[in-house]
Each structure stands twice: as structure tokens, then as C-alpha cells.
C-alpha positions in Angstrom: 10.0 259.2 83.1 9.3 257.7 86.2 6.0 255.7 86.8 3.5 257.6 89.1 2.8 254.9 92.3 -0.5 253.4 92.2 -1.2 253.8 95.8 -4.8 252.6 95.8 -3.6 249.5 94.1 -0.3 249.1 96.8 -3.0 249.7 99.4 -5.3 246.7 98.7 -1.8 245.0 98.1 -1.1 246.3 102.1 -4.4 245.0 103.5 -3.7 241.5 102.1 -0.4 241.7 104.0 -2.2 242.8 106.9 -4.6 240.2 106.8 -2.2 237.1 106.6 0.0 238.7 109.4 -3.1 239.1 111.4 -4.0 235.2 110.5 -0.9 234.4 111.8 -0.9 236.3 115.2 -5.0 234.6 115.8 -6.1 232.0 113.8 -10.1 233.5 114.3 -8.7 236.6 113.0 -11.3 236.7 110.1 -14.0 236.9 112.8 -11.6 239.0 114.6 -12.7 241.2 117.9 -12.0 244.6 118.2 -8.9 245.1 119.4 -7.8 242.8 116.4 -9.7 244.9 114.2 -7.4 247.9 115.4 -4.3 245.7 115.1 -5.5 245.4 111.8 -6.2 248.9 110.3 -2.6 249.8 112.7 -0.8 247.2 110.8 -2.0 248.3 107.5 -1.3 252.0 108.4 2.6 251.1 109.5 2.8 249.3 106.0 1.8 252.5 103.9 4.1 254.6 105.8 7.0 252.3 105.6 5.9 252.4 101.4 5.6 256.4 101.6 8.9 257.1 103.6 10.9 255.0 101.4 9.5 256.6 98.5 10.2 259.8 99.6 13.4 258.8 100.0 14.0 257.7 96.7 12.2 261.0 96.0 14.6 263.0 97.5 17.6 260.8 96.1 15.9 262.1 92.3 15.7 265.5 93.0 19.4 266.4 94.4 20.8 264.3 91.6 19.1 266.7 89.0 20.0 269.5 91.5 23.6 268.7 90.9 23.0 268.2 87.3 21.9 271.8 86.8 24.4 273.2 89.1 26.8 271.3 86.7 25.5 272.5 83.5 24.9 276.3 84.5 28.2 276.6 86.7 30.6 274.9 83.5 28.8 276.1 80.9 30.9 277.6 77.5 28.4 281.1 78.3 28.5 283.6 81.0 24.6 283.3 82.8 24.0 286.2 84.8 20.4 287.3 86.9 19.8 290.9 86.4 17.4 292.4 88.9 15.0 295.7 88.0 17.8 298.0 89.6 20.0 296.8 87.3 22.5 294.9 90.1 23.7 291.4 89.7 21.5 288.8 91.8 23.1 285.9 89.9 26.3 285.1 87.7 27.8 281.7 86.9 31.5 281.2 86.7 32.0 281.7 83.4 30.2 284.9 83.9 32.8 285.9 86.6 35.8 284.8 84.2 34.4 287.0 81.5 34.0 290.2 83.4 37.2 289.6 85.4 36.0 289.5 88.9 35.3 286.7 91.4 32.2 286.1 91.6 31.0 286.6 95.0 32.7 290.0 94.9 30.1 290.5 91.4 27.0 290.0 93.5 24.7 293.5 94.3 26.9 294.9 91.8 26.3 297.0 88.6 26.0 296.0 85.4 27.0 299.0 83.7 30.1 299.1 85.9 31.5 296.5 83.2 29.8 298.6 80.3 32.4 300.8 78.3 31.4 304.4 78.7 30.5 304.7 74.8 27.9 302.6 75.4 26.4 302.9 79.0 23.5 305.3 77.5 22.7 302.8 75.3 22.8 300.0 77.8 20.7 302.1 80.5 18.0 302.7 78.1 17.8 298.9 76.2 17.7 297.8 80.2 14.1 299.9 81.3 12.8 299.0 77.8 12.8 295.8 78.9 12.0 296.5 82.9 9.3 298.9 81.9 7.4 296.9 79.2 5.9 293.4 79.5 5.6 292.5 75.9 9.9 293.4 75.6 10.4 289.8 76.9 13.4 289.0 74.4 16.3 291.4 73.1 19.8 290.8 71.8 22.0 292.9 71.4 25.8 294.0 70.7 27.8 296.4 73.9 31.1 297.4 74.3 32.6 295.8 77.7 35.1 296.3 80.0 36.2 293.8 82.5 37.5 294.5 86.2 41.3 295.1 84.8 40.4 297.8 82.0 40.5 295.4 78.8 37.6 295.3 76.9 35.9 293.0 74.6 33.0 293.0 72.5 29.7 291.2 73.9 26.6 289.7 72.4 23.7 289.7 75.3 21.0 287.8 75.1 18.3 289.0 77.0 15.3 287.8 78.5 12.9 289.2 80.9 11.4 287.1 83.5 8.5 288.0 85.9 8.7 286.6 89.3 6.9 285.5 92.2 6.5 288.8 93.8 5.9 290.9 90.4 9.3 292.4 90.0 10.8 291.0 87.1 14.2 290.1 86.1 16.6 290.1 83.1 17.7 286.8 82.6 21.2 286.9 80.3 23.3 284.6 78.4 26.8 286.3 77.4 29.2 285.5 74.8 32.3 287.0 74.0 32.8 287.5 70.0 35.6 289.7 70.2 37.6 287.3 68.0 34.5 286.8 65.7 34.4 290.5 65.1 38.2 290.3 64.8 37.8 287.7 61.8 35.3 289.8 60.0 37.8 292.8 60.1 40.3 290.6 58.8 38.8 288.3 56.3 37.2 290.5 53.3 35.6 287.0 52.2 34.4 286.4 55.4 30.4 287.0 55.2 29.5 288.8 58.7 27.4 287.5 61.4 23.8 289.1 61.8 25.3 290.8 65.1 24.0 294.6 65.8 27.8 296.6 65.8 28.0 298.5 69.1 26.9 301.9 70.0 24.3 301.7 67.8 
């Protein structure tokens, strides 16, 4: 973690400075008149903001290096991360997110959700979705849906969901999506296989 700037302490540090630069300019400086006085306090003042823009700078440096860092992590991730809004349209969706449902992604944005959900389970969809918009306390669900992507193939879908409030009260559905076709696919397959604790679909 970075170490908080003592700025009292790098001001007492700043009126030494400003003090043997005023020494230097009028050798009665320590009995100094008035305008000296000024140059004084002005020379202390250009110090400090020299000390406070450059560590803004460095600030700023910090911050869209962890900007880039997120963008990394949520664009590349393995899961599809979509923003849900209360009307049930996509507001957000990484890549991944895109790749799963088959579209690109600026074409997914205002869109549907249940455009991608296979009819069998749309009802169940719509009414897991104002659970969570309607109730405050429903802040996590997961859950099992039939999908369909953008060219008609469908796979099988474990949402996690997560409901977020936001600044202006209307709150969100924040989702991480995972494709476990295959994983169903092994069960079906493997009679020694022990199943994962994931709710079938259309139930």
C-alpha cells in the first residue's frame, strides 16, 4: 500500500527551503521587510504546489494502471460478466459474455436477456429475475437455464446472480455465466461420475 504524504511534515520541510532561498536572495532576510515577507510565504506556496501537482501526477499514473488492470481481468476473463438492468436489458457484457451468447458485443447492449433464454425456460427466468428486482433481501441466486445463443444452438448455463443497488435506487443484476454443457454432458455419461450440486433446468 502506498504511504499517505505527510504534508504538514513536507510543509515545515518547504519553509526551510524557503527560508535559505530567501537568505540567499538578502542576506537580512531573517529581519526581512515586507515585501520579503511575501516573497517568502509566495515561495513557500510555489513549492507545495510543485509537491501537489507532481503527486497528482503520480496519482493519476496509479489509477489508470489499475484501470487497465481491471479492464484486463473483466474483459479476458474464463466467465461471461454481464450488467442486468431492472428492465431486464443488457447495460454491460464482457467479451466472453459476447462469445458465449454468440453476438458482438456492442450489438448485445439494450438488449434482452431472455432473447438468449430457450423458450422452456423464459417463465422461469422472468419470474427468478423480479424476485430479485422486487425484493431487497434476494441479493444472491444461482441458478440452472436453458440458453440459446444468436445462431439457434443452445447450451446449458449456470448464472450467478447478484443484485446491486445503485446510486440512483434502481438496482441491477450483476451476473457471472458459465457454460457447463460438457459438465452436464459427463454426468450423463459417466454412471460413476458423482453430480455437481447444480439445480437441472426448468425446474
Amino acid at each position: 500500500m502506498k504511504k499517505k504524504i505527510d504534508w504538514l511534515g513536507k510543509r515545515e520541510q518547504l519553509r526551510s527551503e524557503a527560508d535559505l532561498s530567501l537568505a540567499s536572495l538578502s542576506p537580512g532576510a531573517m529581519g526581512a521587510e515586507p515585501a520579503e515577507v511575501v516573497l517568502h510565504e509566495l515561495l513557500v506556496h510555489k513549492f507545495e504546489l510543485e509537491m501537489q501537482v507532481e503527486e497528482l501526477r503520480r496519482t493519476h499514473g496509479a489509477l489508470e494502471e489499475a484501470r487497465d488492470r481491471y479492464l484486463e481481468y473483466y474483459e479476458f476473463a474464463p466467465i461471461g460478466y454481464l450488467t442486468v438492468d431492472r428492465d431486464g436489458l443488457i447495460a454491460e457484457i464482457n467479451l466472453t459474455g459476447a462469445a458465449l451468447l454468440g453476438v458482438e458485443r456492442g450489438a448485445l447492449i439494450h438488449r434482452r436477456v431472455d432473447a438468449f433464454v430457450a423458450p422452456p425456460d423464459l417463465d422461469r427466468w422472468h419470474h427468478l429475475f423480479a424476485g430479485m428486482m422486487t425484493h431487497a433481501d434476494s441479493d444472491k441466486r444461482t441458478f440452472v437455464l436453458d440458453m440459446a445463443r444468436a445462431d439457434g444452438a443452445h447450451f446449458t448455463a449456470y448464472l450467478d446472480c447478484r443484485r446491486q443497488e445503485t446510486t440512483d435506487a434502481r438496482p441491477t443484476l450483476r451476473v457471472a455465466l458459465f457454460d457447463i454443457t460438457e459438465i452436464r454432458q459427463a454426468e450423463a455419461q459417466r454412471d460413476d461420475f458423482r453430480p455437481l450440486d447444480f439445480p437441472p433446468p426448468g425446474r
